[in-house]
N, C-alpha and C positions, 0 to 999 in steps of 0.2 A: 479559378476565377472565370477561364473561359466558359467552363459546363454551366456554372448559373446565371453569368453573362450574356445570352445569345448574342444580343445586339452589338454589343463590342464585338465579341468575335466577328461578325458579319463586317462591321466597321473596317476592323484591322484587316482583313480583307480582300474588299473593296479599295483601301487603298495600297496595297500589298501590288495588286492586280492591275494599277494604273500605269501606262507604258510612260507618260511623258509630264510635266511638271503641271501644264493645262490643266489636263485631267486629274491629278491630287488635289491641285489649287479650287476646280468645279466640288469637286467632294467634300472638303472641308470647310468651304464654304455653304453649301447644304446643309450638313452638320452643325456648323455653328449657328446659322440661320434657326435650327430643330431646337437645339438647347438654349438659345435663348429664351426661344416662345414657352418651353417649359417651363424653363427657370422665372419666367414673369406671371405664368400660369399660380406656379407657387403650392400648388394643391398636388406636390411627391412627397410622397412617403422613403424614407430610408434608403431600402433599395435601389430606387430611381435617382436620388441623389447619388447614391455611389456609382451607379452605370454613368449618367453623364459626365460625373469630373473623371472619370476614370479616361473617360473619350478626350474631354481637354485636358489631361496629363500626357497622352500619347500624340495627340496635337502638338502641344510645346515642347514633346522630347525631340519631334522631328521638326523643330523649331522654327513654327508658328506662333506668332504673338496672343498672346491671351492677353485679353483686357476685361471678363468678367466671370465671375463664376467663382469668386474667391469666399464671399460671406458663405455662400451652401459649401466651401469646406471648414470653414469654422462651425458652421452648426455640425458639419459632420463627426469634428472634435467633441463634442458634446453628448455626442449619443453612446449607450452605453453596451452595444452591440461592436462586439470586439470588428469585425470587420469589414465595420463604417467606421469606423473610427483611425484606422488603420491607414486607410486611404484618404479620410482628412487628414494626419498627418504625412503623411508622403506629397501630398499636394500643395500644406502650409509649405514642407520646407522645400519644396521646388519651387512654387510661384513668388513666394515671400522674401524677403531680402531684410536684413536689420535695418533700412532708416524706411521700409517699408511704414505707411499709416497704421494700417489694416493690421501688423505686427502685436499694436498693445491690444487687440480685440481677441486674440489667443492665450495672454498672460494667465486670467484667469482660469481659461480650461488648464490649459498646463501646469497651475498651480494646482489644481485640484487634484489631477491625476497622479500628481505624483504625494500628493497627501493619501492617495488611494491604498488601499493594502493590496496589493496584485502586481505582482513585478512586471507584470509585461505591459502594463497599463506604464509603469513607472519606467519601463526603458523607451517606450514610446515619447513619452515627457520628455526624456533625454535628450534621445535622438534629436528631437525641436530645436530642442535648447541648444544644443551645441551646434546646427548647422544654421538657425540663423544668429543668435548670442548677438544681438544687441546688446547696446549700456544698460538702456532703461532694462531691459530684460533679465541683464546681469547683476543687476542691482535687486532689483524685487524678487529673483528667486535664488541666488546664490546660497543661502543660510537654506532652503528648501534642498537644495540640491549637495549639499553637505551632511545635509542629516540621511538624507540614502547611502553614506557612504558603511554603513555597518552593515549594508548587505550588495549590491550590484556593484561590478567595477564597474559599472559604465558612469553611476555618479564620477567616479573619478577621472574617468578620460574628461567627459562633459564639464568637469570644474578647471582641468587642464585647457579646454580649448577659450573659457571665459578669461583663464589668467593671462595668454599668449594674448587673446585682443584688446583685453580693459584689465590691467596688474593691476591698478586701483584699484578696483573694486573688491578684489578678494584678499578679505582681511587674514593673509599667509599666517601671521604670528600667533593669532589667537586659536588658527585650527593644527596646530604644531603636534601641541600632544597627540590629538584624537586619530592625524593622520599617520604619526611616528608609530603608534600600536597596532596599526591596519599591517606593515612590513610583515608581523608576524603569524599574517591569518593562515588559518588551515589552505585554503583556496587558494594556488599560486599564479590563477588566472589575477585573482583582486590583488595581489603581492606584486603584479606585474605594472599594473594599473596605476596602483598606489603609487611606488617607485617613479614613473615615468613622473607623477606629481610632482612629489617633493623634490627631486633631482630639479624642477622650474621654481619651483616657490625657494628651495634653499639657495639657489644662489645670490639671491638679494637678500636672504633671511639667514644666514649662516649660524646663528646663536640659538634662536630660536626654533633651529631644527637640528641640536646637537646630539642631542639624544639617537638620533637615527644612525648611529657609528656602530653603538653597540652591535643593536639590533640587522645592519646592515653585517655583519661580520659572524655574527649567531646566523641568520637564514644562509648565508654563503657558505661556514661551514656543513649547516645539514646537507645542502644540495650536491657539494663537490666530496667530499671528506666521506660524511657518513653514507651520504647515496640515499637520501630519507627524499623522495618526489615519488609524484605518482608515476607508471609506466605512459601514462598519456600525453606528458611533457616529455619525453624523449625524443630527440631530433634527430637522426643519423648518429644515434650512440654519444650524443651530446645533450645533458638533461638540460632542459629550457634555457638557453644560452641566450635570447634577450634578455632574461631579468639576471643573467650573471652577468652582462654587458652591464646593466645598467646600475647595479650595486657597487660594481668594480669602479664605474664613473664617478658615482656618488661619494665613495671613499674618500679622493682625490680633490672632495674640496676642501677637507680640513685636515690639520696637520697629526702627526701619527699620535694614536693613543699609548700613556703614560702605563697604561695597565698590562704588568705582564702577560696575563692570562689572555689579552686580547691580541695580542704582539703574536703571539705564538701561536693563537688561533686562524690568525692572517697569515703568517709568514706555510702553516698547513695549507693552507687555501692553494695563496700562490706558488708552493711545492708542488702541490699536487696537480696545479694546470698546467705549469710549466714540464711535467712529467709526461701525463697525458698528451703532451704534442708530441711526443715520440713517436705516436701511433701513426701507423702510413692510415691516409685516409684512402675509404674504399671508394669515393666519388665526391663530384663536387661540392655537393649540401654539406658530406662530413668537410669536406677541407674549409668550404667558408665557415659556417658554426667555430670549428675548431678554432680556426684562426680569427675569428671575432673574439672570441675571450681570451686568444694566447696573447693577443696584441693591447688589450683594456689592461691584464696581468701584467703585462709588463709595464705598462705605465702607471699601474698604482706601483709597482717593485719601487720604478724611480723616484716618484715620490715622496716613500716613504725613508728611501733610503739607498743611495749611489752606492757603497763600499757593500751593501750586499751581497752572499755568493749566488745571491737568485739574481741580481743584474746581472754579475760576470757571465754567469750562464744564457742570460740572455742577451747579452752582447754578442755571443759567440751565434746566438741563433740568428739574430738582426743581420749578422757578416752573410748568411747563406739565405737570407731573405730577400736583400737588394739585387743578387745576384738571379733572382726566381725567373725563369719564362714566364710567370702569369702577372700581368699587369697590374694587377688588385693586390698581389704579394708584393711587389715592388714598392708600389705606391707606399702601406700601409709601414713594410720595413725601413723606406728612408722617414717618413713622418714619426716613428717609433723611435730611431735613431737621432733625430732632431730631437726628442725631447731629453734624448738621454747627453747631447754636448748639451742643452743649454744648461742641464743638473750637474753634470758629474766633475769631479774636481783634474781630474787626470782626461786628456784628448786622445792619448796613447791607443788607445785600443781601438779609436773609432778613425783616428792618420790611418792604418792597417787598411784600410778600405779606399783608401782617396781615391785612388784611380780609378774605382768602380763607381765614385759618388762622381766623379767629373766626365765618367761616361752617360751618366746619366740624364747631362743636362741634353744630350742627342738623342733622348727615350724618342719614340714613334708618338706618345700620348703626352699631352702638354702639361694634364697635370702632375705626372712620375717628373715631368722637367721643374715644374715649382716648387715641387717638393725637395727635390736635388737641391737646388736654387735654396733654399729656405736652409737645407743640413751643413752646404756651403758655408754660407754665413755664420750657423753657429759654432759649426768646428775650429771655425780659422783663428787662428793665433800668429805670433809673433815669428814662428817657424815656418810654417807655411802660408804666410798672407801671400808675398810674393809670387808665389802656385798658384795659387787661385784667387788671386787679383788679377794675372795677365791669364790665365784661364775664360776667366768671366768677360774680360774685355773682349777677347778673344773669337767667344760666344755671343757678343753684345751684337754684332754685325749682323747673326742671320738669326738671332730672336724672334721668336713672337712679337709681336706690334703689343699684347696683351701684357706682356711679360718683363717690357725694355723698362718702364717708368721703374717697377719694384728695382729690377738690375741696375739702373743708375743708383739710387737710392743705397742700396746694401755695399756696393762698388765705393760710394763716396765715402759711404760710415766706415769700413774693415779699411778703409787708402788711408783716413786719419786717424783712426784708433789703432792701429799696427805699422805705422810709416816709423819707420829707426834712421832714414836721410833724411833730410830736408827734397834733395833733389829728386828722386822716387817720388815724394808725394807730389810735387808741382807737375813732372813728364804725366803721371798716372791722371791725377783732376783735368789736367788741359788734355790729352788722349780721349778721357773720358766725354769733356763737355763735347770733343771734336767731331768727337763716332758718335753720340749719342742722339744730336742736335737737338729736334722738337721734343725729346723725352724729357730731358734737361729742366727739371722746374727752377724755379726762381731759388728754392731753398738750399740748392747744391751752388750755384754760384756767388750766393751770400756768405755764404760758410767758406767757401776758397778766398774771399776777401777779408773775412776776421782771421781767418787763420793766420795770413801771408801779412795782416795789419800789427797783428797781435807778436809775431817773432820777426825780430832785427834778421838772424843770419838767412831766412829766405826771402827777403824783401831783394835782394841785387841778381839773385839767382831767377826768382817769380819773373822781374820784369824781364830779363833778356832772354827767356823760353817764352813767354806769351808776345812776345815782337816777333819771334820768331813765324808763331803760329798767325800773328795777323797778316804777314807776307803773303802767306798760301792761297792761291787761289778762289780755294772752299771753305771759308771762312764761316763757323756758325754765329749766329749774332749774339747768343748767349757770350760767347767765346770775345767777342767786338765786348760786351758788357764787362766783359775781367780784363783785357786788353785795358780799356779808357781809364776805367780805376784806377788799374796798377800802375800806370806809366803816367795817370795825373797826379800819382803819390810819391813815386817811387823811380819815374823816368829818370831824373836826373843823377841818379848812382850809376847809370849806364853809357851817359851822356860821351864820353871820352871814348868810346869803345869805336873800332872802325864798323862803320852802318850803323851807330846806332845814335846818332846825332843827334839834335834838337829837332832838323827839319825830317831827317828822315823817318823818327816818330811821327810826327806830325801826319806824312802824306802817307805813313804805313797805315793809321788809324780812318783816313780824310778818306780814303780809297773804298773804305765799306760804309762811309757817311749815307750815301743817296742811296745804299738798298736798306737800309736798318727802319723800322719803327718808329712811330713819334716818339715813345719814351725813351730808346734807344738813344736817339740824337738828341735829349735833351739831355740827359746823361754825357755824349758825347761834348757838347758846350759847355759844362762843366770843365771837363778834364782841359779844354780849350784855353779855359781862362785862369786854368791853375798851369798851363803850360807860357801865357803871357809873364805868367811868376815868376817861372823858375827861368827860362829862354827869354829873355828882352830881345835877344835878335830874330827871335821870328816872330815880333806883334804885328809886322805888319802881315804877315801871310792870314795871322787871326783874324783882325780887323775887320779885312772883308768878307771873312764868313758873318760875321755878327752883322756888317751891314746890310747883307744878300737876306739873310735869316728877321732883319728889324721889319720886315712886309710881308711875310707869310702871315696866311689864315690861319695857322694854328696859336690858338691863345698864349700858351704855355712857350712854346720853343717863340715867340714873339718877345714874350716878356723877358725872358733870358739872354737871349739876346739884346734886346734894349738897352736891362740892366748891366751884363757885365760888358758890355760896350760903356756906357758910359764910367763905370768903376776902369777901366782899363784905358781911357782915355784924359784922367783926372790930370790935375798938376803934378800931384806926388806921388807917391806909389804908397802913402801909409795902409790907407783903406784897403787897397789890393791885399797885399799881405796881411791884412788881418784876415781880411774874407780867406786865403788860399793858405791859412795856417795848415801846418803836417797835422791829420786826425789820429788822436790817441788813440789807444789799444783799446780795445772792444771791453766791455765788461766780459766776465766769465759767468757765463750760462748752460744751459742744456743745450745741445745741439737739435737746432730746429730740424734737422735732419732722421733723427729718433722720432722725434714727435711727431712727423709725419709717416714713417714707417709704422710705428705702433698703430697709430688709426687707421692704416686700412685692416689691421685681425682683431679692432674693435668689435664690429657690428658680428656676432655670430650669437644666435638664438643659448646653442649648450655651451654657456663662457666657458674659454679652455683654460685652466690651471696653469700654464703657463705659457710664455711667447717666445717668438724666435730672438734667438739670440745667447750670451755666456750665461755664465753662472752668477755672477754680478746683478746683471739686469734683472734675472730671478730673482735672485736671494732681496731684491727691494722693492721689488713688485710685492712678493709674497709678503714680508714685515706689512706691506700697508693693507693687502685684503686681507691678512690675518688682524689686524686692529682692534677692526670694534668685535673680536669674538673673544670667549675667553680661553683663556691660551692653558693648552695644556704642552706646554714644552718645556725645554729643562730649564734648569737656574740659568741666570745671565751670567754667576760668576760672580767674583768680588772686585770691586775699585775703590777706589777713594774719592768722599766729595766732604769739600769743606772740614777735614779730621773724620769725620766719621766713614762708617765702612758700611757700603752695599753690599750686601747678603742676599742670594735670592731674588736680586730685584728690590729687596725694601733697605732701609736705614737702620743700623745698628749705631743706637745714640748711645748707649750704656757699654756698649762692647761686649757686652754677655752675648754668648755662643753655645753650640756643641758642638760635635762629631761625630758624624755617621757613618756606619761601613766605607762607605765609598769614598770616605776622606773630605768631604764637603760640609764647609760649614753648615750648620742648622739653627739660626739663632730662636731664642724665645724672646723676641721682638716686644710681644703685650705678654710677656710673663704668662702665658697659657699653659706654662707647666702642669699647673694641678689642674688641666683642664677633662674631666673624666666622666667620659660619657653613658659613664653607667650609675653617676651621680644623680637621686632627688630632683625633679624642680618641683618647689614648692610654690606657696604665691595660683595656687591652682584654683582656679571659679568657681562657684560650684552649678552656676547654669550654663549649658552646652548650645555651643549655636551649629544648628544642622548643616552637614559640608554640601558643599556646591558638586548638586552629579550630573552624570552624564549628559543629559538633555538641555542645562543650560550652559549659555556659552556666556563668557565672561571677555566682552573686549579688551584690546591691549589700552591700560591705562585706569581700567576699572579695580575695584576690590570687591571682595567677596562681604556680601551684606553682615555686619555685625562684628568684623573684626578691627573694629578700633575702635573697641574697647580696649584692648589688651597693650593697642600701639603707643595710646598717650603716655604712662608712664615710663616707656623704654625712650620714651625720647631723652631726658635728661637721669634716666637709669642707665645700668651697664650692663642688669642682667635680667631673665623673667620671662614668662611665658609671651608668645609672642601671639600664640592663636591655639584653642582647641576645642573639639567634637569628639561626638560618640564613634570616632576611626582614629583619631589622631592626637596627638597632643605636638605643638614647636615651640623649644625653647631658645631663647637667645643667649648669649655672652658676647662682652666685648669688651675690647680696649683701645684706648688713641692716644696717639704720640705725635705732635708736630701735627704735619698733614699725610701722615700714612695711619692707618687703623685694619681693626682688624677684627671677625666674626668668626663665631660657631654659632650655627643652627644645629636645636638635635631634633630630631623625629623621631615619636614611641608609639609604637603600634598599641593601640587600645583593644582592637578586636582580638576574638579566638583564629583568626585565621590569617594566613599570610598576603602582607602588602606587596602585592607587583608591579613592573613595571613601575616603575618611580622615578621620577625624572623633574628636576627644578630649571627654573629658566628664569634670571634676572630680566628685565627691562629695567636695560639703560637710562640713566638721565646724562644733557651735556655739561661738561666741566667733570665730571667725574667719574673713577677710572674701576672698573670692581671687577677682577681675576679670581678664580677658584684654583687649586691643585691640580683638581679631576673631577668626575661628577661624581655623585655617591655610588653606595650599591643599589644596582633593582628591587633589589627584593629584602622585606623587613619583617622578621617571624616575629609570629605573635610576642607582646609583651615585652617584647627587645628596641634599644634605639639605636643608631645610628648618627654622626655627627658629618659637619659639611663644614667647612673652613672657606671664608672669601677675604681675599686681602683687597684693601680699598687704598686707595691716592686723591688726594684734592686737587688736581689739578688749576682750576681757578674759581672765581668764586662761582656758586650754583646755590639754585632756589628747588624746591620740594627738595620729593625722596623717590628713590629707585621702588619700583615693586618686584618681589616674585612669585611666582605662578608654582606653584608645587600639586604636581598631577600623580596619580597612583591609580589602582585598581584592589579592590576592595572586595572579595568576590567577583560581580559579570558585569558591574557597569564601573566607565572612569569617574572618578572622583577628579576637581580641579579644585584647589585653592587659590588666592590671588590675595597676596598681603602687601602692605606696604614696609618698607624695610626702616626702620628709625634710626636712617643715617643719614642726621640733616647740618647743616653747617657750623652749626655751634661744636659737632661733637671734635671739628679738626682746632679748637679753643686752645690754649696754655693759659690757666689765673697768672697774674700777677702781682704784685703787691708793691701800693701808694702810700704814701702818708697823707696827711689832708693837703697841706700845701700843694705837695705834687700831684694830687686828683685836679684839684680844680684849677691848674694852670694849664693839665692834659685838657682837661675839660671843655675852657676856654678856646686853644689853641684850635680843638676841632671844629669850635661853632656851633652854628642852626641850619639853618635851610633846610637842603634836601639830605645833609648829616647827620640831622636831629629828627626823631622821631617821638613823638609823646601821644599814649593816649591816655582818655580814662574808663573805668568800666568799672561793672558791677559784680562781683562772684557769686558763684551759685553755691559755695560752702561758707560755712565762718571762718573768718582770716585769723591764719596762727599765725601768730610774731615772736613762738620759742624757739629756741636754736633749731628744733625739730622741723619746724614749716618754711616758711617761703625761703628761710635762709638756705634752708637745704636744698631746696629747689632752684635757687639762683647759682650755687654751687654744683646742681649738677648741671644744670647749661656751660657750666666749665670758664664762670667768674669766678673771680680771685675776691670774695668777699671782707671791705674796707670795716675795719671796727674802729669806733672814735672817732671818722671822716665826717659824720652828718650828724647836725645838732639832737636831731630827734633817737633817739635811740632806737625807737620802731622802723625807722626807713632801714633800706636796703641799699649800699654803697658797690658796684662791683666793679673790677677792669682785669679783662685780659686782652692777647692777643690771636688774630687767625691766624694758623700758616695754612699757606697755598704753594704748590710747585711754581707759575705763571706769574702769580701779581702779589707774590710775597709775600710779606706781614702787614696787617690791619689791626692798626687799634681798636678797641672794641670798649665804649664807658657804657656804665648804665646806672638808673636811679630808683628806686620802687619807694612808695610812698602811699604806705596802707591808711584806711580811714576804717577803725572797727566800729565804729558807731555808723557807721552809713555803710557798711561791707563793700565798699568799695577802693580800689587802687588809682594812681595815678602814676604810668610809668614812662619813663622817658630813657631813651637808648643813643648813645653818638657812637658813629664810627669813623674812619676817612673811608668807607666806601656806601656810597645809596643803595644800594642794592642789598648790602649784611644788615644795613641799618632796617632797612622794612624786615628783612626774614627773621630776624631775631626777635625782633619788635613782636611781628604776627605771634613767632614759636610761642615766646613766654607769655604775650597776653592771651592764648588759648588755653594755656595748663594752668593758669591763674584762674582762668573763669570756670575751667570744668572737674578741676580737680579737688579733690579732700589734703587739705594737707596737714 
């Protein structure tokens, strides 16, 4: 740059050259004076354009305000000479800022470039993009900047750096497949890239980026197992150890796979890193590498599995980790160690270390001390709370100022969750609120008040230890705030005690009156006037505080004074004692003291898998971020509800069963015994709707053009093709019982060649609940099918239908389909059977309004009214078709009922009322719920108007 440049170089220079701030200040100002009059002159060519901004780029790095010269680098965007272009962008993203004006004046070159075929035109694009990544920006080119993702990893950093500032905008679920098949590229720079993506996008998208487990377990074995990476990724004898960090992370957000073959793929994995640290490293780079994936391995071990002999073994290495000289080993070994008390069922192995985890909180480095601090907490149990509760206290004195709030905090929770006295717990909370003082939130001294409110036999013990502490000199006011409470609740159990009197309450409390707080003392007037209650012989000592207090400025301690002066002064005492009634025991709740612990290890960008603390608090953290995914975990087991028996999680209403190797029942639920996937479907089209590829992208909620044709009759069918092309053919089967049901999907490969990469993904609807076993297999040879099983729950009642996304590759481009699934709320129906009396008394009973639903309409086939037509169609919506109930013999009479998990059973009438001379219906639907009442309504008068029946 400088050879073609003279005058820059002369520039840089001249100010290089300048002794003192005057003299750069004369120069660039000169300079800028120069490039103005050019830049207004307006008659530069290229060149000249690039030498001046080049001059106000090195102005503003030595940071001088630039305030023009910005449009001549957007024209420089524009040119098509790589290096004017080059330095228009370097100048956009240095001068420019996303709520920048001048920002949407670059959109379009930047769109263009990266439309461009020339990568380095397209990483340029990038680079823009992701340093300034506005909304507007993010929004108009994200889909651009995704479709590069089949060649440069920089699309993919650059769609990373849009998701971390606007999540909105990047629609994660729809680019799921396209980004899940990138894990596998040749190039494990883009495999790097990729990775860092989805590990951001999956943890708000857990379902929709399920697929990536496999293939997350397939690249980990090539790189550690077989040693399949180029020599160029080799780090200090550690082949690419951030994308083995970042796979091993990725693991770890869902739960282990059901598939042997992948179990035993992984458990290689983590054999063989856990092996590899054997190795002495020869310098520092091997030792950190090393220990970056020894330490990710052993947290997916835990994960996956505590009774492991890959944890045991790594337990043993964690014991010689905490104890390391290097600070960075420390740290990483007790945080490792904390993951592994709050998973493991047995503490045993990690006590073995206590003394070394309680020297730690004296580390020289404060965060080896947090961490300490953090494995603390999780270890402690019923054994050793005692140790390290007066350890921590102990510690609490010469903490960090950073560190006392969490330590009050986890002090309070392990004092009540592991207190076996009564008296231990009260010495320990009053101790703690005494050392602790301004640390002391309002949430710990709440919580000593339900507790001590909530159990009789510490109410006499509470009060005459906190009189105690209000004597002391050093009284904290938090501590004045548990003081007034207890002893306006609970003083007089104490009352006969020598010192501990009515008055000498009184002046022990009165004594911290005038240094306390206005809410403090207005608190304290309370306990004042519930102590006129309980003690009549000291109202008068009260009295005159309330009349000293009825002329302060303060609003609040005015009015309280006012009022319980005059309450305390009445004729009778009824009122008093009702106001200073004993308050009942607390409701039982979550302790507010958790919830505010958990919120501060909220806010972390790579949410961690789990939090501090037991196994417990895990095990129900995990059930709920495992929720909305589909679970591949074991059976629940069997129970009993209502006579029938849960199997597997579903209902066994027939009681038919089997037994499997393993001794676990297997019921056949929907009788899918004969369900055999190397069976016919027939019912086949004979025109093919072209599948959806690569290049279009089908948002979350859309379907794939043309396939519902195939959806309307599986609405009130059971079986039948569901969608097929010249790649594919999907069949359906099903069955429903109550509000549990149940599906197979098959896929048959049409083509000569094999289907890869294959991977399905529901979208969810709310109210209802749709679990698989396991995902399919990847890969489907030509001519062959495969089948997929999803168990469904009706949870409560729900409108539409779920879709799913079924993605494959088909030779070199992905193929994506998007169907909708025909599981709508009729199908969780049971018929029943009226006689005419009892129809139309149900009938009645239900009414009109927003119950009733009637419309009329015109069909677009001739109306059958043989047992063959609508009858059969009213009967597959899963009505109990009434014979003899309605005068006309042509109408249609039905009633059944929904089951739902949540809102029960619903009656379900309805009326159909053909007119063959005008091909028209008139139908009418009652339900007890508005809601079934329209979706029923809608269902059947759709398949009425578009169907042949």
């Amino acid at each position: 740059m400088s050879s073609s440049m003279r005058g820059l170089t002369v520039f840089i220079a001249d100010i290089r050259n300048c002794r003192v701030r005057e003299l750069e200040e004369k120069r660039i100002n000169k300079e800028m004076a120069n490039i103005r009059a050019k830049f207004k002159d307006g008659n530069l060519n290229g060149y000249q354009k690039k030498k001046y901004v080049c001059k106000l780029l090195y102005m503003y790095i030595l940071g001088w305000d630039i305030d023009f010269g910005h449009m001549e680098a957007v024209h420089l965007i524009s040119t098509p000479k790589y290096s004017e272009k080059q330095i228009g962008y370097l100048a956009v993203t240095l001068l420019m800022h996303e709520k920048s004006d001048l920002a949407r004046l670059v959109v379009n070159s930047i769109k263009k470039d990266l439309d461009e075929n020339n990568e380095i035109y397209n990483c340029l694009a990038l680079h823009a993009i992701a340093n300034i990544g506005g909304r507007e920006m993010a929004e108009t080119l994200a889909t651009d900047v995704h479709r590069l993702l089949i060649s440069p990893s920089k699309a993919a950093l650059t769609l990373l750096r849009l998701h971390r500032k606007h999540p909105d905008v990047i629609p994660a679920a729809d680019w799921a497949e396209r980004l899940i098949l990138l894990i596998e590229d040749l190039d494990l720079g883009v495999t790097l890239c990729v990775t860092s993506l989805i590990m951001a996008l999956a943890q708000d998208n857990l379902e929709a980026y399920l697929g990536c487990y496999q293939k997350a377990v397939n690249r980990l074995k090539k790189i550690v197992v077989e040693k399949d990476f180029s020599i160029d990724y080799l780090y200090y004898k550690v082949p690419i150890p951030w994308l083995q960090v970042k796979l091993l992370r990725l693991l770890q957000y869902y739960p282990a796979s059901e598939d042997q073959k992948t179990r035993m793929d992984l458990h290689d994995v983590l054999q063989t890193i856990i092996n590899n640290s054997q190795e002495t490293p020869k310098n520092v780079q091997h030792n950190n590498a090393q220990n970056a994936v020894l330490f990710e391995a052993i947290n997916l071990s835990i994960h996956l599995d505590t009774e492991s002999q890959i944890v045991s073994q790594a337990a043993v290495l964690l014991g010689t980790f905490i104890k390391s000289k290097e600070t960075n080993v420390r740290y990483l070994g007790l945080e490792t160690m904390a993951h592994l008390a709050a998973c493991v069922d047995s503490l045993e192995p990690i006590k073995k270390h206590q003394d070394t985890i309680l020297l730690s909180l004296r580390d020289k480095d404060i965060s080896v001390r947090r961490r300490g601090l953090d494995l603390l907490y999780s270890m402690c149990d019923v054994t050793n709370a005692k140790v390290i509760v007066t350890e921590l206290l102990r510690y609490l004195n010469i903490a960090d100022y950073a560190l006392r709030e969490e330590m009050v905090l986890k002090i309070a929770i392990l004092t009540e969750r592991f207190a076996t006295e009564y008296q231990w717990y009260v010495d320990i909370i009053l101790q703690l609120i005494s050392t602790a003082g301004d640390h002391v939130g309002d949430e710990v001294w709440y919580r000593v008040v339900q507790i001590v409110t909530n159990n009789e036999e510490l109410q006499e013990y509470a009060a005459r230890t906190v009189l105690v502490h209000l004597r002391s000199p050093s009284c904290h006011e938090s501590l004045v705030k548990v003081g007034g409470y207890i002893l306006g609740e609970f003083g007089h159990l104490i009352s006969n005690l020598s010192g501990a009197s009515a008055i000498d309450q009184f002046h022990a409390i009165h004594s911290k009156f005038g240094l306390c707080t206005l809410q403090t003392r207005a608190l304290l007037l309370t306990t004042y006037v519930k102590f006129i209650n309980l003690f009549p012989e000291i109202k008068g000592d009260i009295l005159s505080v309330f009349h000293q207090y009825r002329h302060v400025l303060d609003a609040e301690l005015q009015q309280r004074a006012a009022e319980y002066l005059a309450i305390a002064t009445m004729p009778n005492d009824e009122l008093l004692q009702t106001v200073c009634e004993e308050m009942p025991p607390f409701p039982e709740r979550e302790s507010a003291l958790l919830s505010r612990l958990h919120q501060q290890h909220s806010d972390t960008e790579d949410k961690r898998t789990w939090i501090i603390g037991g196994k417990d608090v895990n095990k129900e953290r995990e059930s709920l971020r495992m929720s909305s995914l589909i679970t591949r975990s074991n059976s629940l087991g069997s129970k009993r509800t209502n006579g029938s028996t849960i199997i597997n999680g579903h209902e066994n209403v027939n009681g038919t069963g089997s037994t499997n190797g393993n001794g676990h029942v297997e019921v056949d639920l929907l009788r899918f015994g004969d369900l055999n996937i190397h069976g016919e479907i027939t019912d086949s089209p004979k025109t093919l709707t072209p599948v959806t590829s690569f290049n279009v992208i089908i948002p979350s909620g859309s379907i794939t053009q043309g396939s519902e044709r195939w959806f309307g009759k599986l609405v009130y069918t059971s079986e039948g093709v569901l969608y097929e092309d010249a790649q594919i053919q999907i069949g359906l089967k099903s069955e429903y019982h109550n509000h549990l049901g149940r599906i197979a999907l098959f896929f048959n490969n049409k083509t000569q060649a094999n289907i890869t990469s294959f991977i399905t993904v529901v979208e969810h609807i709310e109210n209802l609940t749709i679990t698989t076993p396991g995902p399919p297999p990847s890969v489907i040879s030509p001519g062959n099918k495969i089948q997929q099983l999803f168990h469904i729950e009706c949870q409560k009642v729900f409108t539409g239908t779920p879709n799913v996304r079924v993605s494959f590759t088909a030779g070199a481009p992905l193929h994506t389909v998007a169907l909708r699934l025909p599981i709508v709320i009729a199908k969780f129906m049971e018929p029943i059977e009226f006689n005419g009396s009892e129809f139309f008394a149900r009938w009645k009973q239900i009414g009109g309004g927003g119950r009733e639903s009637q419309k009329v309409f015109k069909s677009r086939h001739p109306i059958n009214v043989t047992p063959s037509g609508i009858r059969t169609l009213v009967g597959g919506f899963r009505f109990g078709v009434l014979e003899g109930v309605d005068p006309n013999p042509n109408n249609v009479v039905g009633a059944s009922v929904l089951h739902t998990i949540q809102n029960g059973m619903i009656g379900c009438l309805m009326r159909l009322e053909p007119n063959i001379e005008a091909q028209m219906y008139r139908l009418t639907v009652r339900t007890t719920n508005e809601t079934v009442t329209e979706e029923l309504c809608t269902l059947i008068e759709d398949r009425l108007i578009n169907d042949e029946l």
